[in-house]
N, C-alpha and C positions, 0 to 999 in steps of 0.2 A: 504494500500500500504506500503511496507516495504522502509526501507530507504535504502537501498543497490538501489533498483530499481528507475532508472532518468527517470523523465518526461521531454517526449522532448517538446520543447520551441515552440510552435504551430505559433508563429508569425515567426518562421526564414524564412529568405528569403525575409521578405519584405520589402518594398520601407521604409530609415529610416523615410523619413518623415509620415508618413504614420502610423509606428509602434509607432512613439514618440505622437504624436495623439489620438491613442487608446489608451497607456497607461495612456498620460491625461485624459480622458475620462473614461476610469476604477479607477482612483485615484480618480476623482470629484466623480463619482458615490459611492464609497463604502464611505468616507466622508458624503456622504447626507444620509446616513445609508444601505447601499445596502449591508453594512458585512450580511444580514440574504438575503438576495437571491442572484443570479448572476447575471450581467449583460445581458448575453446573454438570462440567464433562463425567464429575466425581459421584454427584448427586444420582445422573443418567445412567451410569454406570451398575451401581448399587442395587437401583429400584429393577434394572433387565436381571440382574440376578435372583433379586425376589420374585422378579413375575417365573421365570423360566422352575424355581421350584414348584412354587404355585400350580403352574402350569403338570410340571411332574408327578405332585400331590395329585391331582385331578384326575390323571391319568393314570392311575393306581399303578405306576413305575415306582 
């Protein structure tokens, strides 16, 4: 991405409490070492694991 080009601020518009929150939450996280993955990437990640047992549960595997 070149620097001339702005990334728009994906959080605008929301509720401040709300946003001062998640950026808590992003500062703690990349601290406990999350600079090599993303938060979200982290989150995503997590929750395909759950479902794929879920999914295994279900299907009496």
């Amino acid at each position: 991405m070149s620097e001339s080009t702005t990334v728009e601020d994906p959080l605008r518009g929301w509720d401040p409490r709300c946003r001062a929150a998640l950026e808590r939450l992003q500062r703690r996280f990349q601290q406990a070492g999350g600079d090599r993955v993303s938060l979200a990437d982290d989150l995503v990640a997590g929750r395909r694991l759950e479902a794929a047992a879920e999914d295994r549960e279900s299907s009496g595997e």
